[in-house]
N, C-alpha and C positions, 0 to 999 in steps of 0.2 A: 318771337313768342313773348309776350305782355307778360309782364312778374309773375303774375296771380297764377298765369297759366303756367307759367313753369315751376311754379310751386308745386303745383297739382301732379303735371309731368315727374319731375324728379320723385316725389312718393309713390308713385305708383310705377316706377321703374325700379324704385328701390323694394318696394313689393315682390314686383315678381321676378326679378334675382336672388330675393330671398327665397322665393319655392321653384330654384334652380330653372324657370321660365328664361325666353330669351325678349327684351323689349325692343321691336327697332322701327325705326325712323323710315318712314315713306313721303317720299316728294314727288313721283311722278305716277299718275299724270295728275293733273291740274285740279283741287277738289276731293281727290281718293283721302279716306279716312288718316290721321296724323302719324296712328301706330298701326303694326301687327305684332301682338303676342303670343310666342308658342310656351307650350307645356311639353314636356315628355307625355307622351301616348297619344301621341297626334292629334293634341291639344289644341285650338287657335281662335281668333278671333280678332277683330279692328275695332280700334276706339279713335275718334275724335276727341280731342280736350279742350275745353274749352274755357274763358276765362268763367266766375261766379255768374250765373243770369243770361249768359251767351250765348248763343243757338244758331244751330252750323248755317252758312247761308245757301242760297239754291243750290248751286252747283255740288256743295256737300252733302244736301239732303237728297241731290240724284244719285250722287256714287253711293249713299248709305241704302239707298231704300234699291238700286240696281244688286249690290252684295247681297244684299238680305234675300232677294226674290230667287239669288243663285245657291239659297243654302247655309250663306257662313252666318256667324255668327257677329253682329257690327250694332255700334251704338256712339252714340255723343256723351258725353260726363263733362259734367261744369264743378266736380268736388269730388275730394280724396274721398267718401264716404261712395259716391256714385261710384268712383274705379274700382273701388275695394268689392262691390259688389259684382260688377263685371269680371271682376278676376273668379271670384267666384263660383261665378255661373260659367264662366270656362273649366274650370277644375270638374265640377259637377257633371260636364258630361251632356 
């Protein structure tokens, strides 16, 4: 993961540890969004992170746009401002 992006990563892990959320790391399979985040109350949702300006490429816009058609909740963020938002709109409900 490129500096910038885990800049990004690390605040918004240290986000939602702070509102007792769990942040973890997904590798397989090949393409699937970076993270899944839970909340207490069957909270959830997937983020891609990506570095400033960076936009997922094919294979990530299939597994984003495949999750989202199944329901959950999935997005791309290129800045702490973007993730802070998505934490968010997971809280929300």
């Amino acid at each position: 993961m490129r500096k910038r992006e885990r800049y990004i990563d690390q605040a918004l892990r240290h986000r939602v540890k702070q509102l007792d959320g769990l942040y973890l790391k997904l590798t397989n399979p090949a393409g699937i969004p970076d993270r899944l985040v839970l909340f207490p109350g069957g909270r959830a949702g997937f983020i891609e992170v990506k570095r400033p300006g960076e936009t997922p490429r094919p294979l990530q816009h299939y597994w984003i746009n495949k999750l989202q058609k199944m329901g959950f909740f999935v997005t791309y963020e290129d800045s702490i401002e973007g993730g802070e938002l998505f934490i968010d709109k997971i809280l929300e409900g």
